[in-house]
C-alpha atoms as one frame of an Amber mdcrd trajectory, in Angstrom:
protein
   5.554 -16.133 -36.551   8.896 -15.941 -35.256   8.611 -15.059 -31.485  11.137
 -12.124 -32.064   9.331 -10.663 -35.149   5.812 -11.054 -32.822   7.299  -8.692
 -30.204   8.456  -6.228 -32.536   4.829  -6.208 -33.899   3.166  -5.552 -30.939
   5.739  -2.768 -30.225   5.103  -1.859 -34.023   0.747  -1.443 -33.218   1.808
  -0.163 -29.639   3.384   3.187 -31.415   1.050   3.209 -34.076  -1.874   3.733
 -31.548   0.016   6.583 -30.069   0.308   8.123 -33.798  -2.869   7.430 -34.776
  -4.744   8.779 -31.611  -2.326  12.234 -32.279  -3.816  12.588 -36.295  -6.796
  15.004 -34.768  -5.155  16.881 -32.341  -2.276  18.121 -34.882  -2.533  21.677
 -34.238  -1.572  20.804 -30.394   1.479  18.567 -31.307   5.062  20.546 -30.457
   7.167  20.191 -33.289  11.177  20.735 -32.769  13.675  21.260 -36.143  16.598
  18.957 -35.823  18.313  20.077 -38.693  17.070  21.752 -42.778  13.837  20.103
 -43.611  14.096  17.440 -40.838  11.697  17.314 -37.727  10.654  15.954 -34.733
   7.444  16.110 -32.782   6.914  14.736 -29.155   4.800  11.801 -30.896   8.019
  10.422 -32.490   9.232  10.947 -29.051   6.011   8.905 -27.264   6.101   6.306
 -29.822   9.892   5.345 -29.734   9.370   5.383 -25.936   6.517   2.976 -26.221
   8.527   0.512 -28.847  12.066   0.298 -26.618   9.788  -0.683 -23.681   7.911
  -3.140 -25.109  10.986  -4.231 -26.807  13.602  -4.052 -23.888  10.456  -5.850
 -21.441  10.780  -9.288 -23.478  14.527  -8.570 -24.417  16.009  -6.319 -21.367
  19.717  -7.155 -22.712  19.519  -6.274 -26.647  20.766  -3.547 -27.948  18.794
  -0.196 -29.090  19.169   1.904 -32.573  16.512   4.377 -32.555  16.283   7.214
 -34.687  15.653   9.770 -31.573  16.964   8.420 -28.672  19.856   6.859 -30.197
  22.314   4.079 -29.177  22.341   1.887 -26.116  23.077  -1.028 -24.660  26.112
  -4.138 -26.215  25.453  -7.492 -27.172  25.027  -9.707 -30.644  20.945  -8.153
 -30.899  20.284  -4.991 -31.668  16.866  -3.484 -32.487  16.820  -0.802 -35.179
  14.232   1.757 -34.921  12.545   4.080 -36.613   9.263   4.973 -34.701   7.764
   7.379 -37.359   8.668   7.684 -40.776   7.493  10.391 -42.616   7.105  13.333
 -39.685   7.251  15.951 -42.446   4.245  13.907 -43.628   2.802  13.172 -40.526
   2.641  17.303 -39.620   0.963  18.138 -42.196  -1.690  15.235 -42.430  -0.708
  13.620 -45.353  -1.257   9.983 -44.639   2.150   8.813 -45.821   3.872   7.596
 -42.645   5.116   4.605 -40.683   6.467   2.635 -37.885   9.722   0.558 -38.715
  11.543  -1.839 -36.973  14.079  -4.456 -37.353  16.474  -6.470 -35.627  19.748
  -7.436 -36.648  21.689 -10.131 -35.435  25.311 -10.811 -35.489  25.111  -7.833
 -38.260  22.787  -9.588 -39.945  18.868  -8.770 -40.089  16.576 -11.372 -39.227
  13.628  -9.953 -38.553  11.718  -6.720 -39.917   8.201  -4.868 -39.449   6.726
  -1.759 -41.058   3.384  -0.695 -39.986   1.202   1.787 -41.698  -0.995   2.967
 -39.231  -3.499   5.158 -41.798  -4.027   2.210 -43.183  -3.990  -0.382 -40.663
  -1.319  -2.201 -43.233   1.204  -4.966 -41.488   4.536  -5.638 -43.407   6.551
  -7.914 -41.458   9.807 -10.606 -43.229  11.716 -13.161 -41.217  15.046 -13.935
 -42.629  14.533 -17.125 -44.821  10.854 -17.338 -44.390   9.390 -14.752 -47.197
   7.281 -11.898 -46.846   3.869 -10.994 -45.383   1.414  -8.011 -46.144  -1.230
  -8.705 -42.796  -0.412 -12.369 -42.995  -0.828 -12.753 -46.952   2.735 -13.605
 -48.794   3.981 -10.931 -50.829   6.234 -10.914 -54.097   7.692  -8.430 -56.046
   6.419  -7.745 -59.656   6.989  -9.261 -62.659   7.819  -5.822 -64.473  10.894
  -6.636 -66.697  10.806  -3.611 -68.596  11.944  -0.101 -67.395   9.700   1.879
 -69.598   7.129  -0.105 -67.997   8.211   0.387 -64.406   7.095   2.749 -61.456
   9.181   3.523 -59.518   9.747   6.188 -56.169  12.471   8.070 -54.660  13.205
  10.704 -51.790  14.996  14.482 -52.646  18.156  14.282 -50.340  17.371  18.222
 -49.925  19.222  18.182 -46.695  22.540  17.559 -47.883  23.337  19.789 -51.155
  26.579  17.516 -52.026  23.901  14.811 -52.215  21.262  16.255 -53.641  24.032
  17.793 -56.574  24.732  13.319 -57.112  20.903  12.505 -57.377  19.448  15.185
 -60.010  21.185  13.119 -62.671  19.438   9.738 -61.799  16.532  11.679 -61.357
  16.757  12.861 -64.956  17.738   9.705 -66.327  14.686   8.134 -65.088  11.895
  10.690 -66.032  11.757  10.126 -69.533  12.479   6.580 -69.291   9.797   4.971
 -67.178   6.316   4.915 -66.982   6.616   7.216 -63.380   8.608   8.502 -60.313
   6.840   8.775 -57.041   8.298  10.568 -54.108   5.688  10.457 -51.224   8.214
  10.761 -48.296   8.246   7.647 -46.177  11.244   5.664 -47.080  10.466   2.478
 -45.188   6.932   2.669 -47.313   8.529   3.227 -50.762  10.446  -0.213 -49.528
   7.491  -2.077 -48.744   5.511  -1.070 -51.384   8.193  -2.498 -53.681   8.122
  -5.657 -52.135   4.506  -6.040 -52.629   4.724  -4.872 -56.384   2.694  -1.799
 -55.877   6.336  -0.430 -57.018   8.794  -1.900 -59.460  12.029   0.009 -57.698
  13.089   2.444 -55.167  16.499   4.119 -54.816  17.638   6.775 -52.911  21.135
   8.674 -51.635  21.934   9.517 -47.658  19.476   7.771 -46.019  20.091   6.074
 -42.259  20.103   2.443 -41.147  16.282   2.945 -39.257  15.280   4.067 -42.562
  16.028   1.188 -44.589  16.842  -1.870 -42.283  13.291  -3.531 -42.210  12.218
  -2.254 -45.450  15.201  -3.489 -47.044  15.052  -7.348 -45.546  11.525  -7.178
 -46.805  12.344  -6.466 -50.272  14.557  -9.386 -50.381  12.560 -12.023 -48.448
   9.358 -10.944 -50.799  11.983 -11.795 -54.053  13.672  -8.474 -55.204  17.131
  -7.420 -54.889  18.617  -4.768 -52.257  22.045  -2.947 -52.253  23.960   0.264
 -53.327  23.270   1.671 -56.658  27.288   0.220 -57.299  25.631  -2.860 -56.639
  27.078  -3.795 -53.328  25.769  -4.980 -49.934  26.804  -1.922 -47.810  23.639
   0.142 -48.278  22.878  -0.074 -44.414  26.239   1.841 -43.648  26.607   3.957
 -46.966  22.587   5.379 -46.754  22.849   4.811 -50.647  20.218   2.080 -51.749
  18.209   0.879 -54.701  15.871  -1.839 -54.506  14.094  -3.681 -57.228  12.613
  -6.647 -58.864  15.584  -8.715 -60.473  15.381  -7.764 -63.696  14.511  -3.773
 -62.705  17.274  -3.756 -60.225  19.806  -4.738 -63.356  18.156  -1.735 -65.312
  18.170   1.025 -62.925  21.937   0.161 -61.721  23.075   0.454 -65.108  20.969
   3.693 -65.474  22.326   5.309 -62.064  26.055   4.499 -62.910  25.802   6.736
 -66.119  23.968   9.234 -64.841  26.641   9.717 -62.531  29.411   9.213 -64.555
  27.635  11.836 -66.878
């Protein structure tokens, strides 16, 4: 394992301690509204805290992302965090969360980590070197057919512009695959489709903590990431689909007329 992507995993099972040790003690957690339909509890707080230490310890001049604390520091690394995705989730016990974390280099991302702390599940992708679910490669599926496909998305409910852009690719895919999933963990629906439990994700206004890890894990495990136009700036745009090869062609034609529509 890359000595990079090691840190970021022990910062990864460092936060997911913190969340798991919180799941019985719900009730207690304080829970602050950031904006519509978009939380924060002081264990998002705790376990970001936890990550940019053990991060910044081995790496004290890289540069921070981090969905809660924000930006800091300069310099050609920067770590790009998202210590809990899925609070929503996470507040009301529904096991659909995780910790994400990737760094990007030079603009590039070289290494990524999502761990699923209900389930004690390790995704982690080095640029170049493939994909691994707890140390076991990972591919995409071989689904070639989108009545045939499963595949997940998120409601961007807190932006109505948005949301008025995604109810036609939401209708264009109900009737024409075998299922849409929307569980509410972004950086899960990602990892998922990298280890073929989905066939392809997409998804409008999302941030770069969201889909930075998730996204190089897709790719390094065989599928295809970008905007649903089919270009590479999904990390800046917060417009992404993901897919196996032959998926990805399907849904991208699928999206464009929806819109268009």
């Amino acid at each position: 394992m890359h000595p990079m992507l090691n840190i970021a995993v022990r910062a990864a099972r460092r936060a997911g301690t913190i969340i798991s040790r919180s799941q019985n003690r719900l009730d207690e957690i304080k829970v602050d509204q950031k904006g519509h339909q978009d939380f924060v509890t002081q264990i998002d707080e705790e376990a970001e805290a936890a990550i940019i230490d053990t991060l910044l310890t081995a790496y004290p001049d890289h540069a921070i992302l981090a969905e809660e604390s924000g930006s800091s520091g300069e310099g050609d690394y920067l770590w790009i965090i998202d210590p809990l995705d899925g609070t929503t989730n996470f507040v009301h016990g529904y096991p659909q969360f995780a910790v994400s974390i990737a760094l990007q280099v030079n603009g590039v991302v070289e290494q990524g980590v999502i761990y699923d702390p209900s389930r004690d599940e390790l995704f982690t992708a080095s640029k170049g070197a493939g994909a691994l679910l707890d140390n076991r490669k990972i591919r995409v599926s071989r689904c070639r057919r989108l009545n045939q496909s499963l595949l997940a998305t998120g409601f961007p409910v807190r932006d109505p512009t948005v949301l008025k852009k995604f109810l036609p690719t939401l209708n264009a895919f109900l009737t024409t695959t075998s299922g849409i999933r929307r569980a509410g963990a972004a950086a899960l629906d990602l990892a998922y489709v990298a280890c073929g439990r989905l066939d392809g994700f997409w998804e409008f206004g999302l941030q770069p903590w969201d889909l930075a890890a998730g996204a190089l894990i897709v790719q390094e495990a065989g599928g295809i990431v970008t905007s649903p136009e089919q270009n590479d700036n999904f990390l800046q745009s917060g417009d992404v689909l993901a897919a196996t090869p032959a998926i990805h062609t399907l849904m991208s034609g699928a999206i464009s007329s929806a819109i268009k529509k």
